[in-house]
C-alpha positions in Angstrom: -10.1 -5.0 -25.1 -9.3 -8.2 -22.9 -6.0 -8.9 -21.0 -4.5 -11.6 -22.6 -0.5 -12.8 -21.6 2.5 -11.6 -20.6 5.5 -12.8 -22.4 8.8 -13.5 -21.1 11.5 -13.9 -23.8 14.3 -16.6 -22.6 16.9 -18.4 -23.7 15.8 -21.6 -22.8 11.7 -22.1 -23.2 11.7 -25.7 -22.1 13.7 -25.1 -18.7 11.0 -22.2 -18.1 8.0 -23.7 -19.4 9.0 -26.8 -16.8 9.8 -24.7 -13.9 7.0 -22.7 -14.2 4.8 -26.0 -14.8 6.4 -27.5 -11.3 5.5 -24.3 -9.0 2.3 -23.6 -10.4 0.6 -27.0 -11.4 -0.6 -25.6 -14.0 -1.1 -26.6 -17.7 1.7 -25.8 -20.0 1.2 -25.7 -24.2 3.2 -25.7 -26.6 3.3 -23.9 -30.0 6.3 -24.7 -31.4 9.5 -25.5 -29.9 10.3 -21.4 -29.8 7.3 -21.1 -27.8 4.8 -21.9 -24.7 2.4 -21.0 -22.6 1.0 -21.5 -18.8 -2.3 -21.7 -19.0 -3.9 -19.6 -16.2 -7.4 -18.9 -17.4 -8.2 -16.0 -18.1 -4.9 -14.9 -18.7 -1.0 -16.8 -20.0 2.2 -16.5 -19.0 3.4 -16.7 -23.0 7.5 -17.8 -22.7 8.8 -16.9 -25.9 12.9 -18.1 -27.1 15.0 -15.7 -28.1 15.4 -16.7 -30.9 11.6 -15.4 -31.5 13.0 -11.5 -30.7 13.6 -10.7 -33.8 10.4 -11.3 -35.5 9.5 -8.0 -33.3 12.1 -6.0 -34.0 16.0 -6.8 -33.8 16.7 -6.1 -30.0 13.2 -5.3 -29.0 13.7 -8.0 -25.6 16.2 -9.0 -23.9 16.2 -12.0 -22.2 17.3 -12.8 -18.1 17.4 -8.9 -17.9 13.8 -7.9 -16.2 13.9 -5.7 -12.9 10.9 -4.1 -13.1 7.8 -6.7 -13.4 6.5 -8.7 -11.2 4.4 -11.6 -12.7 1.9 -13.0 -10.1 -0.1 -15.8 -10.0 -3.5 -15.7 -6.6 -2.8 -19.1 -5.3 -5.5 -20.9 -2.5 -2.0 -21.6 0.3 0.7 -19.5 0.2 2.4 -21.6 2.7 1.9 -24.9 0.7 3.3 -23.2 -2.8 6.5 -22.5 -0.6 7.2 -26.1 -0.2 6.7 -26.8 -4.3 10.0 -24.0 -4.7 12.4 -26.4 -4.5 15.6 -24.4 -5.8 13.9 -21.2 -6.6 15.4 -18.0 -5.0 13.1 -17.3 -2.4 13.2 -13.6 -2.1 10.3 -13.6 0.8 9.3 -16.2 2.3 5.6 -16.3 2.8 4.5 -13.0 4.7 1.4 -11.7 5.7 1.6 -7.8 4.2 0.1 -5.1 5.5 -3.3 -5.1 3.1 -4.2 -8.4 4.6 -2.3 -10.4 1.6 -0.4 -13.4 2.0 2.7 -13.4 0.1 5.8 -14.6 -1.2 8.6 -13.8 -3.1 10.8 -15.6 -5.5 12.4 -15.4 -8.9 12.4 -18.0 -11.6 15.6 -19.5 -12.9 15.7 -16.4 -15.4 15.7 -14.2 -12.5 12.2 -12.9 -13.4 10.4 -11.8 -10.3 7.1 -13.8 -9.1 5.0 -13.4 -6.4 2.5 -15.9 -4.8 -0.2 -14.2 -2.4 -3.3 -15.1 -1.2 -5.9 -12.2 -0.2 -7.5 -11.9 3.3 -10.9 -14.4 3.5 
């Protein structure tokens, strides 16, 4: 078995794909108009439309409604990602935690949580 995406069901897949594109600088493909991905080798952030929900299952997601996942990305500089957030809802801004990780906080314009950290050289 290998890890391969989490997906994040929205209601607007271009406004997510691009803000995710922005903050990360990474790639982002598309599949179809219902559907992209992040590239973040090995594994994707998958951003899925809403529309797309009920191929699973008639309210199996729920879009802008996550409070329990945290999707992170292990960036080089904490510090320098900060100043790529434009707009975002900084949660925490770039902390230093008590395992040694650098870290911050913020939620994407669906309100999904993501965290940025960088571990301890």
């Amino acid at each position: 078995m290998q890890f391969a995406s989490i997906r994040v069901i929205t209601n607007d897949v271009a406004r997510l794909a691009g803000f995710y594109e922005r903050v990360t600088g990474l790639p982002v493909e598309w599949r179809s108009d219902l559907f992209a991905e992040v590239i973040a080798h090995p594994v994707k952030l998958a951003i899925g439309s809403a529309e797309t929900v009920a191929l699973f299952g008639a309210g199996s997601a729920e879009p802008e409604s996550n409070r329990t996942v945290i999707i992170e990305f292990r960036v080089d500089d904490v510090d320098a990602a900060f100043e790529r957030l434009g707009e975002a809802e900084v949660v925490q801004k770039p902390t230093t935690m008590p395992w040694g990780n650098r870290s911050l906080l913020f939620r994407d314009p669906d309100g999904n949580l993501v965290n940025f950290f960088t571990p301890p050289a």
